[in-house]
N, CA, C and O atoms as a Tinker XYZ file with bonds, in Angstrom:
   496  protein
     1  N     37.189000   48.333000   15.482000    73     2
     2  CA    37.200000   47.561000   14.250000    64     1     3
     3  C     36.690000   46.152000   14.539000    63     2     4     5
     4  O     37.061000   45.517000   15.526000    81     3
     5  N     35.724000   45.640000   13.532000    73     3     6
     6  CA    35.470000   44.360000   13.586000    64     5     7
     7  C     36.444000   43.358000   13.126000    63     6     8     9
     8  O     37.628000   43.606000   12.895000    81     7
     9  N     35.748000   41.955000   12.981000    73     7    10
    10  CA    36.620000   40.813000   12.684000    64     9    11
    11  C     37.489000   41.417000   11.081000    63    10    12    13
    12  O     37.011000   41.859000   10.036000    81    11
    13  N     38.877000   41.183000   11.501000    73    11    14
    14  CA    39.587000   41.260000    9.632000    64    13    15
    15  C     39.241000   42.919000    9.678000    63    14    16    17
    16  O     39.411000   43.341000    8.534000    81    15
    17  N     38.837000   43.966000   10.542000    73    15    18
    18  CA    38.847000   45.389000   10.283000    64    17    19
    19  C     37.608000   46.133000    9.489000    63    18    20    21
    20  O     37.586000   47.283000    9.050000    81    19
    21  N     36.535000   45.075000    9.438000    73    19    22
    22  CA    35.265000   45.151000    8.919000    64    21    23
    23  C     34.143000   45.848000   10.065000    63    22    24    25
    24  O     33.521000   45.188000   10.897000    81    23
    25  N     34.070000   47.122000    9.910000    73    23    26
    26  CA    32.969000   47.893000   11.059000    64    25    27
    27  C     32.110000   46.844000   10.767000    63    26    28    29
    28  O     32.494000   46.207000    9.786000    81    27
    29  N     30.655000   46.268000   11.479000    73    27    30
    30  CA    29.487000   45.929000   11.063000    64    29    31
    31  C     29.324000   44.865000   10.518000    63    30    32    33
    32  O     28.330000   44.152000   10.656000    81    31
    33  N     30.575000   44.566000    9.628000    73    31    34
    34  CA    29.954000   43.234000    8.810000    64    33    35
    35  C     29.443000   42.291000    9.282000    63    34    36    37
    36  O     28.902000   41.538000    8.473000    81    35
    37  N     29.387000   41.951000   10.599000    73    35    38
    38  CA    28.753000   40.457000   10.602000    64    37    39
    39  C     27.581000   40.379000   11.870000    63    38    40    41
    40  O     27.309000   39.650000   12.824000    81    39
    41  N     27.073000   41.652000   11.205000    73    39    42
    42  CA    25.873000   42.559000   11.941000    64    41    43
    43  C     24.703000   41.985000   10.859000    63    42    44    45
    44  O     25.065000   41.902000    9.685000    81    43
    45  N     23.436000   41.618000   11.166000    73    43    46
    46  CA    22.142000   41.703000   10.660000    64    45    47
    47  C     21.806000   42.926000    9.926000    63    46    48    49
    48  O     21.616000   44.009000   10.480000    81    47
    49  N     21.732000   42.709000    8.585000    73    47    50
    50  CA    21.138000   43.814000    7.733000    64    49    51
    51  C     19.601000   44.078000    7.369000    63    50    52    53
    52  O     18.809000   43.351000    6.769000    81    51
    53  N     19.492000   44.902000    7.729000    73    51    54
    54  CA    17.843000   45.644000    7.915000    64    53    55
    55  C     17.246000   45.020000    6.513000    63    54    56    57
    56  O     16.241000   44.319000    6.397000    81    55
    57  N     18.476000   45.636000    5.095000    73    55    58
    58  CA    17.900000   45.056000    4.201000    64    57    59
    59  C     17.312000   43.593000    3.394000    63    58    60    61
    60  O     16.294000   43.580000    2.703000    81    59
    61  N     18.080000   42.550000    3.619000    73    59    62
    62  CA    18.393000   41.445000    3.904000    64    61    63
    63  C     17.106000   40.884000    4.850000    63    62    64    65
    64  O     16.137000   40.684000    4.118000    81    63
    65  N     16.851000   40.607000    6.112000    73    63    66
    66  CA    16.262000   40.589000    6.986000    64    65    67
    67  C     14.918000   41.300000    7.057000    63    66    68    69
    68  O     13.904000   40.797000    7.543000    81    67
    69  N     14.993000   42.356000    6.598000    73    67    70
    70  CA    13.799000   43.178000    6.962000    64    69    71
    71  C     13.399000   43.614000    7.908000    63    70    72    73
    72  O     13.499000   42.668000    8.689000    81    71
    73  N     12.899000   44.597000    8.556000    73    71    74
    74  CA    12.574000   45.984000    9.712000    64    73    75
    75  C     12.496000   44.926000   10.963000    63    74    76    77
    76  O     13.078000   45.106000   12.033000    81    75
    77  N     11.734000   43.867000   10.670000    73    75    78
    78  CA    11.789000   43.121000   12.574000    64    77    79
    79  C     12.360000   41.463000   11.766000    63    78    80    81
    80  O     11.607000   40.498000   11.899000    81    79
    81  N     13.329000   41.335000   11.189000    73    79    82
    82  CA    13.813000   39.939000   10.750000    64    81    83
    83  C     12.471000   38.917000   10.258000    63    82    84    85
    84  O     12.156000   37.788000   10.636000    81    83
    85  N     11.889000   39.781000    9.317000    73    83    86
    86  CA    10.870000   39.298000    9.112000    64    85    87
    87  C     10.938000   37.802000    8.199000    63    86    88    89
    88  O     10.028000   37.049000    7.852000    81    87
    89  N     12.285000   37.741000    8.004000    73    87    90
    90  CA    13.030000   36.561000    7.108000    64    89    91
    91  C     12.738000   35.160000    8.166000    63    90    92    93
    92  O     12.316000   34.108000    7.685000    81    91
    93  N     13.027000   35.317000    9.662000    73    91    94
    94  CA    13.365000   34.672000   10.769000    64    93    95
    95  C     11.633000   34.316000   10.939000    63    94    96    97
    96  O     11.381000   33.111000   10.927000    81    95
    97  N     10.863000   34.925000   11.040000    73    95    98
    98  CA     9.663000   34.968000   10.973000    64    97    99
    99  C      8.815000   33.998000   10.096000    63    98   100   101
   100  O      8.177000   33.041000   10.534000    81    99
   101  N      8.904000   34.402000    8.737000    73    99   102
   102  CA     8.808000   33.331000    8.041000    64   101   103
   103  C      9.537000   32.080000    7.843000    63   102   104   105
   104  O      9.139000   31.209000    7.070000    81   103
   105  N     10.666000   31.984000    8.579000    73   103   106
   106  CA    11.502000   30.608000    8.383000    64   105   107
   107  C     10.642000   30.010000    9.627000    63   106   108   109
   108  O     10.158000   28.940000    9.261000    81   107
   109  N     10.291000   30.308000   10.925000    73   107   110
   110  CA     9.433000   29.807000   11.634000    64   109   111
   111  C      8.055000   29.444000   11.138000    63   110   112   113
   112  O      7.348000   28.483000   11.443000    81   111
   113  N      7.855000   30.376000   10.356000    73   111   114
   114  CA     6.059000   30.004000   10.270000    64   113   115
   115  C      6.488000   28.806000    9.134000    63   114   116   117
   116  O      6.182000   27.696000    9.571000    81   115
   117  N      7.002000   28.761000    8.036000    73   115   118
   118  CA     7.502000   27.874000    7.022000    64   117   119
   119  C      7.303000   26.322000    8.356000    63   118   120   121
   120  O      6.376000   25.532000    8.535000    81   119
   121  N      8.617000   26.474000    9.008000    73   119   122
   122  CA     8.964000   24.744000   10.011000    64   121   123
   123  C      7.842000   24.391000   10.767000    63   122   124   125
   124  O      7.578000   23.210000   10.996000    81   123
   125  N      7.021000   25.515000   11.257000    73   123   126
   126  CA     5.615000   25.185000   11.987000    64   125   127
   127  C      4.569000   24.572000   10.911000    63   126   128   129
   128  O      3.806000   23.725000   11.375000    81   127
   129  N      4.418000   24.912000    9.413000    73   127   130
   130  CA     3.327000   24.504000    8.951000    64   129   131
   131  C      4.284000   23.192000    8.124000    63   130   132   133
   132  O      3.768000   22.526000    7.226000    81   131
   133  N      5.518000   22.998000    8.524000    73   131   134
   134  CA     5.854000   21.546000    7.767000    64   133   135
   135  C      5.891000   20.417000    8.641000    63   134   136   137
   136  O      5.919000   19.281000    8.168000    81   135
   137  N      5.895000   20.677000   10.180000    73   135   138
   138  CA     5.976000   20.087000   11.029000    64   137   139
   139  C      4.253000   19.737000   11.156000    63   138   140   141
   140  O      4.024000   18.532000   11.255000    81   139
   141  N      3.389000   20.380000   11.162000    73   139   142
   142  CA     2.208000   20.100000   10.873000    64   141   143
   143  C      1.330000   19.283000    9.904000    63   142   144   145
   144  O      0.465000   18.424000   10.074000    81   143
   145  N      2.129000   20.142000    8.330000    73   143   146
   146  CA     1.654000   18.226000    7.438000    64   145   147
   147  C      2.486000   16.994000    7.491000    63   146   148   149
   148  O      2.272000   16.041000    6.741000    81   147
   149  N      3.595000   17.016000    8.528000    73   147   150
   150  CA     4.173000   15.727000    8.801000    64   149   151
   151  C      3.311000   15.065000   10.092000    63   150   152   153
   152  O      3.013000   13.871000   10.057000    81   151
   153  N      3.109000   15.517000   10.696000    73   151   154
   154  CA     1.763000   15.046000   11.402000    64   153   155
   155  C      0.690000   14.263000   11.050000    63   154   156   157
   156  O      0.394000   13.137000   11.451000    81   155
   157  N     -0.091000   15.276000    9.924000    73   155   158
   158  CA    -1.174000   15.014000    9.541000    64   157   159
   159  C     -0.680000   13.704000    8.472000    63   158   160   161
   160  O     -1.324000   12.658000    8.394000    81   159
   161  N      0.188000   13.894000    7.925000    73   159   162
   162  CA     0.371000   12.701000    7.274000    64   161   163
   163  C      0.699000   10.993000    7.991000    63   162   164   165
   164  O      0.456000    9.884000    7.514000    81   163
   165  N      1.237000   11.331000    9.093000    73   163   166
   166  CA     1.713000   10.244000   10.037000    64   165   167
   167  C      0.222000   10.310000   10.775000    63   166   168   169
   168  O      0.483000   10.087000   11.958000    81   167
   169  N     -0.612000   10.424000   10.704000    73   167   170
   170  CA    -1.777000   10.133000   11.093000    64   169   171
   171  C     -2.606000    9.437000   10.125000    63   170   172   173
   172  O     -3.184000    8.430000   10.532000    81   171
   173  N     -2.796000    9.853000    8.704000    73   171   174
   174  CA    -2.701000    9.313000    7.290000    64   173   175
   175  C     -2.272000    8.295000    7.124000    63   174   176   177
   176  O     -3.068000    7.486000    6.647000    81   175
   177  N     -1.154000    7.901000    7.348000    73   175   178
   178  CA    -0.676000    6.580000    7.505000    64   177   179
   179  C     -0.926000    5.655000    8.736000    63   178   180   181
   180  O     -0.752000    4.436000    8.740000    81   179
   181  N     -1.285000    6.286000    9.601000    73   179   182
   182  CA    -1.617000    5.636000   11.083000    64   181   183
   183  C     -3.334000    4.688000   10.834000    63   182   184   185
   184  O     -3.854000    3.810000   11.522000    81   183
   185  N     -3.671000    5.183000    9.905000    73   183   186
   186  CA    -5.574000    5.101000    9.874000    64   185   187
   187  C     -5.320000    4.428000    8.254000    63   186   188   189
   188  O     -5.870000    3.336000    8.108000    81   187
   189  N     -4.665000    4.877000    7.209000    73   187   190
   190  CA    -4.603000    3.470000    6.121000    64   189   191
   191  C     -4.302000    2.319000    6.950000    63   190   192   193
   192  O     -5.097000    1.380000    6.966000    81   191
   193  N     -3.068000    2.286000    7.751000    73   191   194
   194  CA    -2.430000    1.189000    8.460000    64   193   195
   195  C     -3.551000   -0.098000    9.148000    63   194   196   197
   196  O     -3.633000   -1.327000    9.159000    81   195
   197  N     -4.241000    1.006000    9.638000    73   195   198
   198  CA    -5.404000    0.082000   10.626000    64   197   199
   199  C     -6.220000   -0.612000    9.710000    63   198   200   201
   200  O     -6.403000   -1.829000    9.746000    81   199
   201  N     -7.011000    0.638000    8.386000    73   199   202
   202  CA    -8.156000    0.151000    7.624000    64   201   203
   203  C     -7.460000   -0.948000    6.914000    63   202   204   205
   204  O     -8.277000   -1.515000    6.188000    81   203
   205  N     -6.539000   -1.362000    6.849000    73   203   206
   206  CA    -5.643000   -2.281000    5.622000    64   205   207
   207  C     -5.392000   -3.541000    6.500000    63   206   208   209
   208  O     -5.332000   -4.697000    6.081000    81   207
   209  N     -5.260000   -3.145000    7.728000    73   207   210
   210  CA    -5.323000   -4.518000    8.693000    64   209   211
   211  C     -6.549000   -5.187000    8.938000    63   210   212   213
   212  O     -6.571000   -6.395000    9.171000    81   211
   213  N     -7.679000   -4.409000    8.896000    73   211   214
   214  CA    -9.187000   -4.192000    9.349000    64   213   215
   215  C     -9.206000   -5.623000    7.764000    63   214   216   217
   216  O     -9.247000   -6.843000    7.919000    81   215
   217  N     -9.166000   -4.959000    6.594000    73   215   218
   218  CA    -9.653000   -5.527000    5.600000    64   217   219
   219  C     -8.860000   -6.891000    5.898000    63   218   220   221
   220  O     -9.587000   -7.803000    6.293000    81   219
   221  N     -7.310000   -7.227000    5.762000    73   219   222
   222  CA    -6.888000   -8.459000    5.472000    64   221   223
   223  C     -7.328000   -9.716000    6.675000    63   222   224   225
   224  O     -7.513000  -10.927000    6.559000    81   223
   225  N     -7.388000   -8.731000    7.905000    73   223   226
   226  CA    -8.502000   -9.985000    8.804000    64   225   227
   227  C     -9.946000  -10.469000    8.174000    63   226   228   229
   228  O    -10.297000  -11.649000    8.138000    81   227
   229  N    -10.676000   -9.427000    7.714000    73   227   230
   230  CA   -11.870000   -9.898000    6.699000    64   229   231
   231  C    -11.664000  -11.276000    5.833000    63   230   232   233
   232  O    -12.295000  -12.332000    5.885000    81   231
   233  N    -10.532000  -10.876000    5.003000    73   231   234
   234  CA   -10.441000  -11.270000    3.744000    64   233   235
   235  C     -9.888000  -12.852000    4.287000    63   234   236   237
   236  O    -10.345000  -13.914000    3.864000    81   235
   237  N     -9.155000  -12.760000    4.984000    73   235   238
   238  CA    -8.187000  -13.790000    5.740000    64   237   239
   239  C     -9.139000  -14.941000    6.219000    63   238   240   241
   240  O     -9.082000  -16.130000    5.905000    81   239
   241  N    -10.206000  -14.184000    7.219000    73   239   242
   242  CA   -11.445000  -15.251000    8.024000    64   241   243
   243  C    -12.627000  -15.283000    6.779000    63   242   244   245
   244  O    -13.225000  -16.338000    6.568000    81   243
   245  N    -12.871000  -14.266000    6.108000    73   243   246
   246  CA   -13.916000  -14.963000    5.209000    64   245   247
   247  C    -12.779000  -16.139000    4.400000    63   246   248   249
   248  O    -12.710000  -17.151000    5.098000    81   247
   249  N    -12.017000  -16.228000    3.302000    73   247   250
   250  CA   -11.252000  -16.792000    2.508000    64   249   251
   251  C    -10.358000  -18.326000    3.596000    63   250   252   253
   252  O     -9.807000  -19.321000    3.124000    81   251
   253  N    -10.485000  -18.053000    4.689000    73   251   254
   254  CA    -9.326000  -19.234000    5.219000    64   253   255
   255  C     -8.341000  -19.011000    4.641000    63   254   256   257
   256  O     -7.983000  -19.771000    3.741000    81   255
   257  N     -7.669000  -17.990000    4.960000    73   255   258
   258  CA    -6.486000  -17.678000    4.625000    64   257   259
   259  C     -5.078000  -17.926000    5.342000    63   258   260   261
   260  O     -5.206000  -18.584000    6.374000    81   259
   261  N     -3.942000  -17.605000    5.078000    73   259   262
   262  CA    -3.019000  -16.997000    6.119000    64   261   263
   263  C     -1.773000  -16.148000    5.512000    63   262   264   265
   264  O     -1.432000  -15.843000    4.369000    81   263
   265  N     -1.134000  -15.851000    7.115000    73   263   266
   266  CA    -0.614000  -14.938000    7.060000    64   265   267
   267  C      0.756000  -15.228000    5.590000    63   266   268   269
   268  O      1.160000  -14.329000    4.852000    81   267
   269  N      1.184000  -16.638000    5.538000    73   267   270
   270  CA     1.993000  -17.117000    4.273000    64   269   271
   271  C      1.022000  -16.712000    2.964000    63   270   272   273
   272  O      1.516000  -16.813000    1.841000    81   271
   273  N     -0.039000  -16.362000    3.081000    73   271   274
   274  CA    -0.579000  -16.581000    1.444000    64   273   275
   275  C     -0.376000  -15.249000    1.803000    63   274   276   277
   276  O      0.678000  -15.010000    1.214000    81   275
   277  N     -0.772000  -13.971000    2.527000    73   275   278
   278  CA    -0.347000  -12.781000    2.331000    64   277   279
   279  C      0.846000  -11.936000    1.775000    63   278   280   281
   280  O      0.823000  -10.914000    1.089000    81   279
   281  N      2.121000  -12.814000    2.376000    73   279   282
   282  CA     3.496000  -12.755000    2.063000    64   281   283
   283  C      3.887000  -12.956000    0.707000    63   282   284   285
   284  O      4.682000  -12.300000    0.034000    81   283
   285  N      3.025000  -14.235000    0.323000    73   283   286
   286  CA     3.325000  -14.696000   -1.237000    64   285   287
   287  C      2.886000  -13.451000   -2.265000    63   286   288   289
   288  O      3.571000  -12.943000   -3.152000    81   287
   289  N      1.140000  -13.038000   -1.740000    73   287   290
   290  CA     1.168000  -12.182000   -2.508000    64   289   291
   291  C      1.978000  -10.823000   -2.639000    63   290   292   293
   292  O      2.381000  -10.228000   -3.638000    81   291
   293  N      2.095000  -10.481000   -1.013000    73   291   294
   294  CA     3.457000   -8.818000   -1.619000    64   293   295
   295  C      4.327000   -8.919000   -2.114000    63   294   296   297
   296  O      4.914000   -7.909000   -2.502000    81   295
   297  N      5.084000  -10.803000   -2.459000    73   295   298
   298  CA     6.489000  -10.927000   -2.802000    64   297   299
   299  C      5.791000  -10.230000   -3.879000    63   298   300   301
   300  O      6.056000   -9.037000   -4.028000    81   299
   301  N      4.837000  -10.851000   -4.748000    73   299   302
   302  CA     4.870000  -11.545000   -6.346000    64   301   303
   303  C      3.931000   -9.783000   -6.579000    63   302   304   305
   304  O      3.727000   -9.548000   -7.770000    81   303
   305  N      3.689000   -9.262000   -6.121000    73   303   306
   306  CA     3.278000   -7.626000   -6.332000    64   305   307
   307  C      4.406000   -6.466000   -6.567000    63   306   308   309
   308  O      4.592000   -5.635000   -7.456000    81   307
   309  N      5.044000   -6.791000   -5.392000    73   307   310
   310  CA     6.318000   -6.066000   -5.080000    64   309   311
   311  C      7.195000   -6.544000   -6.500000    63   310   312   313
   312  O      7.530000   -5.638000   -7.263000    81   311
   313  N      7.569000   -7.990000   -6.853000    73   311   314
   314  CA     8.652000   -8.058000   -7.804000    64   313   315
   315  C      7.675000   -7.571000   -9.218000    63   314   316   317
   316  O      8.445000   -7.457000  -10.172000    81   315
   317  N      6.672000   -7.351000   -9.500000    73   315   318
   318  CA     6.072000   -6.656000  -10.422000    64   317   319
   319  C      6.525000   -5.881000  -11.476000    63   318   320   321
   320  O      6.187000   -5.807000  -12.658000    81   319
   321  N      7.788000   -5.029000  -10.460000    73   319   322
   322  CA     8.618000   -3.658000  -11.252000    64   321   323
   323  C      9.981000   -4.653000  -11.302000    63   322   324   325
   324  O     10.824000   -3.849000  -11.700000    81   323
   325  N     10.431000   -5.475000  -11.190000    73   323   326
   326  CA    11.468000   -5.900000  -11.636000    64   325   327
   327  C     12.545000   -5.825000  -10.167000    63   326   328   329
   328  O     13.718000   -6.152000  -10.351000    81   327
   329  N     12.147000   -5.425000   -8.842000    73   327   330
   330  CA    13.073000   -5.333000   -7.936000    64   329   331
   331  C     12.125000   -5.759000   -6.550000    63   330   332   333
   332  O     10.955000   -5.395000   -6.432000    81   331
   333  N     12.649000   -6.364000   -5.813000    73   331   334
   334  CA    12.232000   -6.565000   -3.997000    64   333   335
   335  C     12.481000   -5.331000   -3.330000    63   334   336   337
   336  O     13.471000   -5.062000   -2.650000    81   335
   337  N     11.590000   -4.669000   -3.559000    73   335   338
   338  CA    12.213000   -3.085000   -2.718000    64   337   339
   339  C     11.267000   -2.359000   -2.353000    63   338   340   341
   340  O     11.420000   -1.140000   -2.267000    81   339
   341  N      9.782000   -3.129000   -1.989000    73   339   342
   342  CA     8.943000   -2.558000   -1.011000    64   341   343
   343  C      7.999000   -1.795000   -2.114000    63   342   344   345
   344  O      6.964000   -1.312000   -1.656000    81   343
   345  N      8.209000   -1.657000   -3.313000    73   343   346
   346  CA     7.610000   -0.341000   -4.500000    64   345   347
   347  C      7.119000   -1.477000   -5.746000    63   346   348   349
   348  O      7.709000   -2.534000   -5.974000    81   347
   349  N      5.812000   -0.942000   -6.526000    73   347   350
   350  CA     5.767000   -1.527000   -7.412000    64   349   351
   351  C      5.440000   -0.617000   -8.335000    63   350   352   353
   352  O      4.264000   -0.621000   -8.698000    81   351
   353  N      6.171000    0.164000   -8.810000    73   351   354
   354  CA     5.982000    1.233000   -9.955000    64   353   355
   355  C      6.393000    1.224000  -11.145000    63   354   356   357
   356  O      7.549000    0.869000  -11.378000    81   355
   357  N      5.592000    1.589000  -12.093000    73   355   358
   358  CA     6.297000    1.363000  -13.128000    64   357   359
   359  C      7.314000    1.671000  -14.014000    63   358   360   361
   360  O      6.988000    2.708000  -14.592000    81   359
   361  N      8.572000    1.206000  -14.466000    73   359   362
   362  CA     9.252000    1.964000  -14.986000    64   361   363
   363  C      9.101000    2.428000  -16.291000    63   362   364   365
   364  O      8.209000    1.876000  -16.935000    81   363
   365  N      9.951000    3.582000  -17.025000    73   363   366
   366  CA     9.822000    3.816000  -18.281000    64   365   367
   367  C      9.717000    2.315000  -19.163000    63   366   368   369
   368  O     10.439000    1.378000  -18.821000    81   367
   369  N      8.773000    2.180000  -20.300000    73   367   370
   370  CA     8.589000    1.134000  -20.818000    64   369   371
   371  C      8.219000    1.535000  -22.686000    63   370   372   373
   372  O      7.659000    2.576000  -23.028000    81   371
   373  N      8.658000    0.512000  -23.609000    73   371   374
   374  CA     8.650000    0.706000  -24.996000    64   373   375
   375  C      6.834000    0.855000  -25.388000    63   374   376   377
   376  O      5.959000    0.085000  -24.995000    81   375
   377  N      6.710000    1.688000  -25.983000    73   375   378
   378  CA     5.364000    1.376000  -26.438000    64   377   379
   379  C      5.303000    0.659000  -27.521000    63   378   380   381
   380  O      6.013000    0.724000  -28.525000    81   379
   381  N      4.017000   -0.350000  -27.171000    73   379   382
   382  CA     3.696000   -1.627000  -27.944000    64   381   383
   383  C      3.407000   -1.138000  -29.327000    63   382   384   385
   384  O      3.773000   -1.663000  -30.379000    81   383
   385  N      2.864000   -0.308000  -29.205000    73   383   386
   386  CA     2.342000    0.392000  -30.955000    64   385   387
   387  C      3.385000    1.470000  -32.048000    63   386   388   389
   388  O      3.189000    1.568000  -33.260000    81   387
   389  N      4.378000    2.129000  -31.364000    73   387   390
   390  CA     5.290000    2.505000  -32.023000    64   389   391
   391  C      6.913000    2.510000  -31.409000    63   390   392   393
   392  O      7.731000    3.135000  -32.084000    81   391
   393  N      7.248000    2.036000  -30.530000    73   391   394
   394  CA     8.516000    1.144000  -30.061000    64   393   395
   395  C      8.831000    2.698000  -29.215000    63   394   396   397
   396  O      9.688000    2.434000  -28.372000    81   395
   397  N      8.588000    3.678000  -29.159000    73   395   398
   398  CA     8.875000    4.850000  -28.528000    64   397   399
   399  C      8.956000    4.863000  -27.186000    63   398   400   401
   400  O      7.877000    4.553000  -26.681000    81   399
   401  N     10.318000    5.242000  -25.935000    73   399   402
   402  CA    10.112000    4.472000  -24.814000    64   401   403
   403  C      9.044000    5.868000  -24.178000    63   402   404   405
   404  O      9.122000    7.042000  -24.541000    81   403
   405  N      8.122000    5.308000  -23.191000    73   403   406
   406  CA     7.426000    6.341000  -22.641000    64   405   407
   407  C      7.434000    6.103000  -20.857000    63   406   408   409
   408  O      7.149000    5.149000  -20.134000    81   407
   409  N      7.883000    7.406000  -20.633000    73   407   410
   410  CA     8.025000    7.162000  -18.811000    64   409   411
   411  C      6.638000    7.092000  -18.344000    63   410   412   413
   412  O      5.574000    7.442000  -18.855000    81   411
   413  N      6.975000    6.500000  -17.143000    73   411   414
   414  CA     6.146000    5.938000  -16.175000    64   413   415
   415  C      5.030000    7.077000  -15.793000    63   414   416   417
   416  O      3.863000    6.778000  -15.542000    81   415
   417  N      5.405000    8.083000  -15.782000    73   415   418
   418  CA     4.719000    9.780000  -15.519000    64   417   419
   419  C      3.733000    9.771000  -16.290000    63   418   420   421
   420  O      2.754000   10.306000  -15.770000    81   419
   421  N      3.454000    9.156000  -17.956000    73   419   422
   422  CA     2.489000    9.552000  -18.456000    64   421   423
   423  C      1.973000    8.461000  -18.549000    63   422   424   425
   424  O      2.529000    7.443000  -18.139000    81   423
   425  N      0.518000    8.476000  -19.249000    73   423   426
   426  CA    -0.370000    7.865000  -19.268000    64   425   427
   427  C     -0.607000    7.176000  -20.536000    63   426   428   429
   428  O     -1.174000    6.084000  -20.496000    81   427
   429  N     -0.234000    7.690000  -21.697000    73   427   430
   430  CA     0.022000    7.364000  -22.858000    64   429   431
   431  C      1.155000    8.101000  -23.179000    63   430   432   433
   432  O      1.729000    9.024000  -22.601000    81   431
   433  N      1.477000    7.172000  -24.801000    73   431   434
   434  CA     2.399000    7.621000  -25.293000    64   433   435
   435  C      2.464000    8.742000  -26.028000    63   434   436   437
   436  O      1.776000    8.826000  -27.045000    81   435
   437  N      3.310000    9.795000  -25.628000    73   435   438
   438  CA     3.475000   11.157000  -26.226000    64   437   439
   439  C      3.490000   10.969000  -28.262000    63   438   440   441
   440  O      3.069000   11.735000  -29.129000    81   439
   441  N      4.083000    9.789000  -28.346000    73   439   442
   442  CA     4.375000    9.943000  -29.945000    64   441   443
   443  C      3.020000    9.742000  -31.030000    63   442   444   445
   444  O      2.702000   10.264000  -32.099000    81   443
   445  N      2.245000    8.390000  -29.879000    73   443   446
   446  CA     1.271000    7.941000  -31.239000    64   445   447
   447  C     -0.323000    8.048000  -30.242000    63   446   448   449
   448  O     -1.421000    7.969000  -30.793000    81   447
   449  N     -0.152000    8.236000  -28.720000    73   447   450
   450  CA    -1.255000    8.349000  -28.467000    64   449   451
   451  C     -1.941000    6.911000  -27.582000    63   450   452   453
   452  O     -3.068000    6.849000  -27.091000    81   451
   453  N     -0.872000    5.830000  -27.570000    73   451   454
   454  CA    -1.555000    4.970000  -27.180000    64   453   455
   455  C     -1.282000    4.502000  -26.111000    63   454   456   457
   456  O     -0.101000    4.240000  -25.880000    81   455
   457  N     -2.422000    4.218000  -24.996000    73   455   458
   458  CA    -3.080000    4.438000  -23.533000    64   457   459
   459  C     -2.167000    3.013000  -23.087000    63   458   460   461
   460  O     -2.288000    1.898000  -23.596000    81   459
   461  N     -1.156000    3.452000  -21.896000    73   459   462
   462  CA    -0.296000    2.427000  -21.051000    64   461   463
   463  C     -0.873000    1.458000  -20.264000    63   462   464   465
   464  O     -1.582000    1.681000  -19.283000    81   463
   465  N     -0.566000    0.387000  -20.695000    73   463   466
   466  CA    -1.529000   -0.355000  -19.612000    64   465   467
   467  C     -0.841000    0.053000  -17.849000    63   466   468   469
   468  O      0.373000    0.059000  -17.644000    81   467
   469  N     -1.671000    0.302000  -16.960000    73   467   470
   470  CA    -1.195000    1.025000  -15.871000    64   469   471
   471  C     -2.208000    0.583000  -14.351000    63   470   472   473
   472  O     -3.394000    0.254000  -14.372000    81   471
   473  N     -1.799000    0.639000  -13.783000    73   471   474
   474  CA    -2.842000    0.129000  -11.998000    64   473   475
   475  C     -3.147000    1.512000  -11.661000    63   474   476   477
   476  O     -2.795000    2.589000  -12.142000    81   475
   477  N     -3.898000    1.173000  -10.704000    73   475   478
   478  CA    -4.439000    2.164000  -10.552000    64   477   479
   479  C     -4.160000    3.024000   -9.328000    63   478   480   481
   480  O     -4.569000    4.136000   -8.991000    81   479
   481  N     -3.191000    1.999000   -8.679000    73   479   482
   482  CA    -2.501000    1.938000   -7.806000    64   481   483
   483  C     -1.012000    2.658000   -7.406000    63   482   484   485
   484  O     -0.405000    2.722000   -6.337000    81   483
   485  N     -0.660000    3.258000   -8.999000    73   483   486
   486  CA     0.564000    4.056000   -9.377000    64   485   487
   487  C      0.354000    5.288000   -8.610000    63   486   488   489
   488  O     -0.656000    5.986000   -8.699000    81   487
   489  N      1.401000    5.528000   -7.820000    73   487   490
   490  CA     2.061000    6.372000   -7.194000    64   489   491
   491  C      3.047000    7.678000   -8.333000    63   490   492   493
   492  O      4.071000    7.290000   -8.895000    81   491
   493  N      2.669000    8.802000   -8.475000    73   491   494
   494  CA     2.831000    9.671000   -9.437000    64   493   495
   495  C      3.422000   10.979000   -8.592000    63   494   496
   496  O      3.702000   12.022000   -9.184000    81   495
């Protein structure tokens, strides 16, 4: 007798699992191809990172810039959405033409049609 007098129960079921745990199989191939676009994405970010440094030295030595006028601008970008929290997205907002609030997700307003003012820069 098994655990509690249960023959088998806490045996792998053929049905469940499938003929070679083909469940186990795909839970591997699944973590291998997520572990892979976390990669590719941290590489994605590795190469914006550079091209974005690449540009603000440009912008910096053509303009006589510095690194304080950079700061000023992410404060005053960043507080954009109403918070210091690294994001400047927009939140749900009233539309100007029929007071209807419309989330940040769309592009215009579902009620009357009229186009959000929006960057282009929105993260969706």
């Amino acid at each position: 007798m098994g655990v509690f007098g249960m023959n088998g129960a806490l045996r792998p079921r053929n049905d469940v699992l499938g003929n070679n745990g083909s469940a186990s199989v795909r839970s591997q191939n699944k973590i291998r191809s997520d572990e892979s676009k976390v990669k590719h994405l941290e590489a994605t970010v590795a190469k914006i990172l550079m091209i974005n440094e690449a540009l603000w030295e440009i912008v910096r030595d053509k303009f006589n810039m510095t690194d304080d006028d950079l700061d000023a601008k992410l404060y005053e970008v960043d507080m954009r959405d109403g918070q210091a929290d690294g994001k400047n997205q927009r939140k749900a907002t009233k539309c100007p033409n029929c007071d209807h609030m419309v989330s940040s997700r769309h592009p215009a307003c579902l009620y009357c049609g009229q186009v959000m003012d929006s960057s282009i820069f929105d993260m969706k």
